[in-house]
C-alpha positions in Angstrom: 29.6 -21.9 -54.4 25.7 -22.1 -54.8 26.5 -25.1 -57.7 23.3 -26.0 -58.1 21.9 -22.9 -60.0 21.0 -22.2 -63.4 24.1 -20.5 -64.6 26.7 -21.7 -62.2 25.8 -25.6 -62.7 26.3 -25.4 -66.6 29.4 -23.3 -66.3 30.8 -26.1 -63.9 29.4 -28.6 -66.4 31.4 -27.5 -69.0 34.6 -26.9 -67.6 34.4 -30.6 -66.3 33.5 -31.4 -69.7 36.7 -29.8 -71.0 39.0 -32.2 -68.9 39.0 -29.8 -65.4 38.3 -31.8 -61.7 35.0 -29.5 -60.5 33.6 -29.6 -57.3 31.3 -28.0 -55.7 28.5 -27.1 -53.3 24.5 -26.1 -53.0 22.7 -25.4 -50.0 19.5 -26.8 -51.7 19.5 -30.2 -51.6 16.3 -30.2 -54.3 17.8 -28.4 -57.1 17.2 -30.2 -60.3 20.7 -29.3 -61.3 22.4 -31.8 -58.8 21.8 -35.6 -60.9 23.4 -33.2 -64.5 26.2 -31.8 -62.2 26.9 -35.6 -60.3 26.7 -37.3 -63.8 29.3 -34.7 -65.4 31.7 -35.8 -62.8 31.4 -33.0 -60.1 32.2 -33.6 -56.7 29.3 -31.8 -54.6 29.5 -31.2 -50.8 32.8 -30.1 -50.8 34.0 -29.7 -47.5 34.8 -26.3 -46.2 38.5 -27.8 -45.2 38.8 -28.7 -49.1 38.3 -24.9 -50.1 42.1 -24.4 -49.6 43.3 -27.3 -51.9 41.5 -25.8 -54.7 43.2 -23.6 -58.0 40.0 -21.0 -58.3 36.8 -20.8 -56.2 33.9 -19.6 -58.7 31.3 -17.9 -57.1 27.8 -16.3 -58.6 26.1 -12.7 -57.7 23.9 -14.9 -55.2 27.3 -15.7 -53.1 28.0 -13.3 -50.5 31.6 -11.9 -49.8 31.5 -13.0 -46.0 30.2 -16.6 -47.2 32.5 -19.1 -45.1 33.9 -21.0 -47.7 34.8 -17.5 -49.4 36.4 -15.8 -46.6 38.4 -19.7 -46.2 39.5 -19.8 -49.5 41.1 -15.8 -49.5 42.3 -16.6 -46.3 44.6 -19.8 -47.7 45.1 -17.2 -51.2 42.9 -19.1 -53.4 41.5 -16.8 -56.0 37.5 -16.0 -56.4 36.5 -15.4 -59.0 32.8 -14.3 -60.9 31.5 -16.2 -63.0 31.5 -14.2 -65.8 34.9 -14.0 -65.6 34.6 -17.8 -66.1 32.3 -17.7 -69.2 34.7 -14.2 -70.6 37.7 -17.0 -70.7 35.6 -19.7 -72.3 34.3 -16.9 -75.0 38.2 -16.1 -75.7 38.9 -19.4 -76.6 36.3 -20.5 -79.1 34.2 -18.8 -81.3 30.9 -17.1 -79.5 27.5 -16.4 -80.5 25.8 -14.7 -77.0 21.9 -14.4 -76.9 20.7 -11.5 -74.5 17.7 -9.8 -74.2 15.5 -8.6 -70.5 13.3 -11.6 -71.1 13.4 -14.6 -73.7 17.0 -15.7 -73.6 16.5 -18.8 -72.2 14.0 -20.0 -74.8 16.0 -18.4 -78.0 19.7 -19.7 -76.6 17.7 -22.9 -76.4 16.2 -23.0 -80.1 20.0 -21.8 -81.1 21.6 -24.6 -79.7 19.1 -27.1 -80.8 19.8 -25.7 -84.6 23.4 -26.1 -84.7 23.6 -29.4 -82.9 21.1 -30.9 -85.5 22.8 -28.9 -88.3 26.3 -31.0 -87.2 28.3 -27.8 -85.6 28.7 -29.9 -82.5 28.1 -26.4 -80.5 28.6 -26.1 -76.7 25.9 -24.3 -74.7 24.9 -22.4 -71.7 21.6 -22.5 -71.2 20.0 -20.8 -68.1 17.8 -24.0 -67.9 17.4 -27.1 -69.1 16.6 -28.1 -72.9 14.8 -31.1 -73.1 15.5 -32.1 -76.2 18.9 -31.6 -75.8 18.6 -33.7 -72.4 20.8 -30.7 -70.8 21.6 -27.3 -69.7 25.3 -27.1 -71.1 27.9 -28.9 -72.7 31.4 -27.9 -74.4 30.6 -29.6 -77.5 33.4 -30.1 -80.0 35.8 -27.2 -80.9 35.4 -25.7 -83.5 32.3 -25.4 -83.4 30.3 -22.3 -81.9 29.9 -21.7 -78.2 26.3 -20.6 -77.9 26.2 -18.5 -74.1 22.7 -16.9 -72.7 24.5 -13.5 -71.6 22.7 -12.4 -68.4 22.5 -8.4 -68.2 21.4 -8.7 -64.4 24.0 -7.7 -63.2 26.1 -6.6 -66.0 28.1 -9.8 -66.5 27.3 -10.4 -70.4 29.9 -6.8 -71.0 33.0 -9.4 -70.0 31.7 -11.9 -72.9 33.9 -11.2 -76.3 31.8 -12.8 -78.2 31.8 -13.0 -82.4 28.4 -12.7 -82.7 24.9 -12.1 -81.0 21.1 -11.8 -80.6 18.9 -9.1 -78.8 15.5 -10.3 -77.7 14.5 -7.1 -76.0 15.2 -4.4 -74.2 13.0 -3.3 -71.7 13.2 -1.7 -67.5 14.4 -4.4 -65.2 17.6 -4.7 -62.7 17.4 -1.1 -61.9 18.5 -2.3 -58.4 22.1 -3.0 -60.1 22.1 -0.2 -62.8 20.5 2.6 -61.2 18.1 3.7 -64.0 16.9 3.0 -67.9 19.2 5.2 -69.6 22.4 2.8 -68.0 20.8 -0.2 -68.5 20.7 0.7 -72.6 23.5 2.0 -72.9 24.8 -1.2 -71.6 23.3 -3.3 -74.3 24.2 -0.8 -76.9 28.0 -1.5 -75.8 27.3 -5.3 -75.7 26.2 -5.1 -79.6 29.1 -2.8 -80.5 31.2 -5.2 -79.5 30.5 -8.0 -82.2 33.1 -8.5 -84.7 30.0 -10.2 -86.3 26.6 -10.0 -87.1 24.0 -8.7 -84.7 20.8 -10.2 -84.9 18.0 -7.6 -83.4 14.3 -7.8 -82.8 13.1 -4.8 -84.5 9.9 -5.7 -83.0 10.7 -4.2 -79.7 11.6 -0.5 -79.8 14.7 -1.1 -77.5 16.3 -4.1 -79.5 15.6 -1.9 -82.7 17.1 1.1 -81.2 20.6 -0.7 -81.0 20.6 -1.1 -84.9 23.1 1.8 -84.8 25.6 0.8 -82.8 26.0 -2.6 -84.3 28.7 -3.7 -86.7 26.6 -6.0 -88.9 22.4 -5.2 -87.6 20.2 -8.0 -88.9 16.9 -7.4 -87.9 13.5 -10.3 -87.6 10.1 -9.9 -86.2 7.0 -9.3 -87.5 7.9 -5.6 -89.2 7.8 -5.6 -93.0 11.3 -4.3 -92.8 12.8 -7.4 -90.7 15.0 -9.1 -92.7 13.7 -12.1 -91.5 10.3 -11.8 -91.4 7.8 -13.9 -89.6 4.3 -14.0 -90.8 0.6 -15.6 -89.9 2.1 -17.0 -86.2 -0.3 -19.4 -84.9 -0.4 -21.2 -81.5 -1.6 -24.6 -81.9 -1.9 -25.9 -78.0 1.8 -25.7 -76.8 3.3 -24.8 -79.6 3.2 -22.1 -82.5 4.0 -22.3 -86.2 4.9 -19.7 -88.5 6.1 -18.8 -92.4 9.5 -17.2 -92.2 10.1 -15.2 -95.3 13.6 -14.0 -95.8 15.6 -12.5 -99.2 12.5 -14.1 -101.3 13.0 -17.2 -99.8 9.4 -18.9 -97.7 10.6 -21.5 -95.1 7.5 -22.9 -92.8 8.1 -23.3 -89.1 6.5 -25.3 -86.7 7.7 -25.5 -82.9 6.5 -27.6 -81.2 7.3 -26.8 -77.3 7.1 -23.1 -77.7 3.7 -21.3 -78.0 2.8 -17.8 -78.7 4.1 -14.8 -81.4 6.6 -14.2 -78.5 7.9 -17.3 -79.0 7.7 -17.1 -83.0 9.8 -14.2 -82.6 12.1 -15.9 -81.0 12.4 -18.9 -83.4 12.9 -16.5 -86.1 15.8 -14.9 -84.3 17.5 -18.0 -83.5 17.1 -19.2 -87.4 18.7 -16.3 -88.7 21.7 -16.2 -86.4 21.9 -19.7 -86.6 21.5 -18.7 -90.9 24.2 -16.5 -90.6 26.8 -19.4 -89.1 26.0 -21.2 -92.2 23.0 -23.2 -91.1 20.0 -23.1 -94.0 16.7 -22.2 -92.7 15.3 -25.2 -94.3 17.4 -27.7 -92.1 17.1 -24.7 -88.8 13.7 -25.3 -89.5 13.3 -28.8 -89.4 15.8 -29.2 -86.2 12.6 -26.9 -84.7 10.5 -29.2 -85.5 11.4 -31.4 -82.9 11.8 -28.5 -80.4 10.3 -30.3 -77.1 10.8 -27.1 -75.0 12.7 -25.7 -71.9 12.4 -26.0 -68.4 10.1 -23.8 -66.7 8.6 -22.5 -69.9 5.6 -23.3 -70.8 6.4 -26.1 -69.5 3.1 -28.9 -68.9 3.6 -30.0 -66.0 0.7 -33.0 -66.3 -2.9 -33.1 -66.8 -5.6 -34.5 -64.4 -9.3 -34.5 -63.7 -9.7 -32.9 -67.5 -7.1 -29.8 -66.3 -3.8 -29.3 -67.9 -1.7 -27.7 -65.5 1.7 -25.5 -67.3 4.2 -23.8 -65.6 6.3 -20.8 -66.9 8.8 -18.6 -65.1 7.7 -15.4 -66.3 7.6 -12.7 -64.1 7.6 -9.7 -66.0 4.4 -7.3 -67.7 5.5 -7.9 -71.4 6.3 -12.0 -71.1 3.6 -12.6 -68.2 1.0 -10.9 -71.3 2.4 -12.9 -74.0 2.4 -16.2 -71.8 -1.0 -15.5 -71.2 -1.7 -14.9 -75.3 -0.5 -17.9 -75.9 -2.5 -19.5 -73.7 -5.7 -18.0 -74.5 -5.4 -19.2 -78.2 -4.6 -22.7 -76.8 -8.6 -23.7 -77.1 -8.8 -24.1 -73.1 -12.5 -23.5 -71.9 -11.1 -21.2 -69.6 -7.0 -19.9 -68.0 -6.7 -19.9 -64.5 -3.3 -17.5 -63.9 -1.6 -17.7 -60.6 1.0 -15.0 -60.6 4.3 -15.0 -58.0 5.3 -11.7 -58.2 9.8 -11.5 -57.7 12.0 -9.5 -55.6 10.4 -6.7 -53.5 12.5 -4.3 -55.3 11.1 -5.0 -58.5 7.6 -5.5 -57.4 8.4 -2.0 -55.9 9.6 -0.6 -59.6 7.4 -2.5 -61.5 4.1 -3.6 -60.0 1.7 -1.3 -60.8 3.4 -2.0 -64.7 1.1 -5.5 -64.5 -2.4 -3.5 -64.5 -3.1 -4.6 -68.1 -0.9 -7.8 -68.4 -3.3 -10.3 -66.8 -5.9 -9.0 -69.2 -6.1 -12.8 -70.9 -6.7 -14.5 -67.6 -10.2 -15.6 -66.6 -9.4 -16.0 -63.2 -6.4 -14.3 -61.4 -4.5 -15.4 -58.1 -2.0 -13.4 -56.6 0.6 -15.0 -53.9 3.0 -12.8 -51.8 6.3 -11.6 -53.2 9.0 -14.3 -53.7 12.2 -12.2 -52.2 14.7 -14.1 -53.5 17.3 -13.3 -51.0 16.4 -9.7 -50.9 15.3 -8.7 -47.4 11.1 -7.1 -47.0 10.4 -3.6 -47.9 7.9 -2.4 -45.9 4.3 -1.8 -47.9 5.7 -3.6 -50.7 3.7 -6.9 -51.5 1.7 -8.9 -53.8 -1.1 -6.3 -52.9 0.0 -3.8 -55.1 0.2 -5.9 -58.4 -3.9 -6.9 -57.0 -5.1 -3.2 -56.6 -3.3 -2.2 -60.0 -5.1 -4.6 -61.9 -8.3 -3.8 -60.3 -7.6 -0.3 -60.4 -7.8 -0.7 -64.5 -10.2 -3.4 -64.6 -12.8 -3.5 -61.5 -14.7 -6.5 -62.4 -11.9 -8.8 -62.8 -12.1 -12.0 -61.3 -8.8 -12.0 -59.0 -8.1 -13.5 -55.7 -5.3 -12.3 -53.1 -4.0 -15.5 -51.8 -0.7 -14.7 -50.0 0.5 -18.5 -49.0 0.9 -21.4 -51.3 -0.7 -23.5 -49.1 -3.9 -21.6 -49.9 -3.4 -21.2 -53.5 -3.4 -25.3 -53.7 -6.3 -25.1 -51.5 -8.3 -22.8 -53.5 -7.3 -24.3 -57.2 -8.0 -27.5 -56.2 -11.6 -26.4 -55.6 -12.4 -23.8 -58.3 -10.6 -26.2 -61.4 -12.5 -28.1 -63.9 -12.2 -30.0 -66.7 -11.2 -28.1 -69.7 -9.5 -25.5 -67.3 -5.7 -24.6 -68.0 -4.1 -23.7 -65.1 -0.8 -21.4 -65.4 1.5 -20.7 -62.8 3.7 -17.8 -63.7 6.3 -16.3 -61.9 10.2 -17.1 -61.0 9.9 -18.4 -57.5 8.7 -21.3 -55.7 5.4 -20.9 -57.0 7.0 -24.0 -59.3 5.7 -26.5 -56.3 2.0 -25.7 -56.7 1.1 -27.5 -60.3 2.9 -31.3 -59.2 0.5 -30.2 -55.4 -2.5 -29.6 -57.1 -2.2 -32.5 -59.7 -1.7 -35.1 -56.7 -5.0 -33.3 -55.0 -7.0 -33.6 -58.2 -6.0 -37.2 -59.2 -7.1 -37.6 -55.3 -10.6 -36.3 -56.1 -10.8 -37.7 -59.5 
């Protein structure tokens, strides 16, 4: 079911990789999954009268228990399963290396697998997205070689993974919907760590990734600290991308990456070096398999440049990575960064929105669009208003417009751009229509 997401295309990906028949279906006939799943073999549109021929129906948080084809396939004893339960078996059989974190897992799972691959470890993947330079989201690779998963803490599936080895990005407050409050949520990660046989490769950057130092087997620490033991130093963005010097045991390795700007993303380079430096990989060679890092879907991703604007999209969504997107993109050299912001799920809007008071303090110009439920169902009061009046609460004379519809926001963009602008839409939603609308309205005007 819902086959066409992030994490449920790759997992069917690989397991038609490894030799299984996979079919499958999406309601959204756009997903930019579809052509990867089609090419890997997978049968989509399965018809609901198929659902009873099939060994194990695999099904994703986002699939309700009354779904048809659910309720079919019980009904004629077909068992559904999670799919973490699918990526706990694949991590059983084959060496893992799981990459988790509240935000930044895409990008550093992404750097990881581009490492290995160029290093000759012929790793599989699970990327939450796809890698462009990889030309994919997943693939099984060649045993035995690692098997590189982004664990997903939303909703506690990454605790099934028995993986060998791992990397923390952060910890920070989200998905309090599913674990009730803070405390749970990092007690959860503190299990996830305790559980590698292996090294555990933490960002002691971020108080809540540093905190799990002592529940970890093997802790390996990077960031920026003196006391990471890898260390990065002078990060500079350079447009889209950032370079660094990673210093580590003596050693001075320089890295450049290319599709990945920002100290955020510096830290997460560095983190995806040294695990991939612990599986035997040298930071010389990580670092040159960087250098041809072309980025990942959806982050920081240029969408295309017209009428002297260069219009990037990013699916941040949260206070600390929509303020670091926004760094980086104020060091880009743009005369000036437009921000449209999406703001996700009325329950975390509800938890979080006032948190974004400070984060949109790089923006020279701020829109706001309505919430983006994604499946939940409205919360009454709760709306894109409240991340407006917190940022205007701290900051009065910011420039920030509340522009619930999309249709407006192209509207409005298309008539307040201009050359040397950089317009950034941020947020996990649909918000990712608006840069390919407004580039078709200013090529029109051009």
């Amino acid at each position: 079911m819902n086959a066409g997401g992030a994490g449920m295309s790759a997992i069917a990906i690989v397991l038609a990789e490894m030799g299984h028949e996979v079919s499958g279906h999406d309601p959204s006939p756009d997903s930019p999954f579809l052509g990867p799943l089609r090419a890997a073999g997978v049968v989509l549109d399965l018809p609901d009268r198929a659902v009873g021929e099939v060994d194990l129906v695999v099904v994703s948080t986002a699939t309700p228990d009354d779904h048809p084809q659910v309720v079919l396939a019980r009904g004629a004893g077909v068992p559904v399963a999670h799919r973490s339960r699918v990526l706990a078996a694949l991590s059983r059989g084959r060496r893992t290396l799981a990459v988790s974190g509240t935000h930044g897992k895409t990008t550093t799972t992404a750097l990881l697998a581009t490492i290995l691959e160029a290093g000759g470890h012929a790793p599989g993947y699970v990327v939450g997205a796809a890698v462009a330079g990889l030309g994919r989201s997943a693939t099984w690779g060649a045993p035995p070689g690692p098997l590189v998963i982004e664990a997903d803490e939303s909703d506690g599936s990454f605790l099934a993974l028995e993986a060998d080895a791992g990397l923390v990005t952060n910890v920070e407050p989200d998905h309090l919907e599913h674990w009730g409050d803070e405390d749970r949520l990092r007690a959860a990660f503190e299990e996830f760590v305790a559980a590698f046989s292996g090294p555990a490769v933490l960002c002691v950057d971020d108080p809540g990734s540093a905190a799990l130092v002592h529940h970890a087997t093997l802790p390996v620490t990077y960031g920026t600290s003196v006391d990471a033991d890898y260390r990065v130093v002078e990060a500079t963005t350079e447009g889209t991308g950032v370079r660094f010097d990673l210093h580590h045991a003596g050693e001075v390795v320089p890295v450049t990456v290319p599709g990945a700007p920002g100290a955020h993303n510096a830290r997460n380079a560095a983190g995806a070096l040294a695990l991939a430096h612990q599986d035997g990989i040298s930071l010389a060679d990580g670092a040159q398999a960087l250098a041809g890092f072309c980025g990942v879907s959806r982050r920081f991703e240029v969408r295309g440049e017209a009428a002297g604007v260069v219009l990037v999209d990013s699916y941040d969504h949260l206070p600390t990575e929509v303020a670091a997107a926004l760094a980086a993109a104020a060091s880009g050299g743009w005369a000036r960064v437009v921000c449209c912001f999406q703001p996700h799920r009325y329950s975390r809007t509800a938890a979080l929105g006032r948190s974004f008071a400070d984060a949109f303090d790089d923006a020279d110009l701020l829109l706001v669009t309505d919430v983006y439920p994604a499946g939940e169902p409205p919360r009454p009061g709760v709306t894109g208003k409240i991340v407006v009046d917190a940022v205007l609460d701290a900051h009065p004379w910011k420039s920030v417009a509340w522009l619930p519809h999309l249709d407006d926001v192209v509207s409005y963009l298309g008539s307040r751009l201009r050359p040397g602008d950089l317009c950034l839409t941020l947020g996990a939603g649909d918000l990712t229509s608006v840069p390919d609308r407004v580039l078709r309205l200013l090529e029109a005007r051009s």
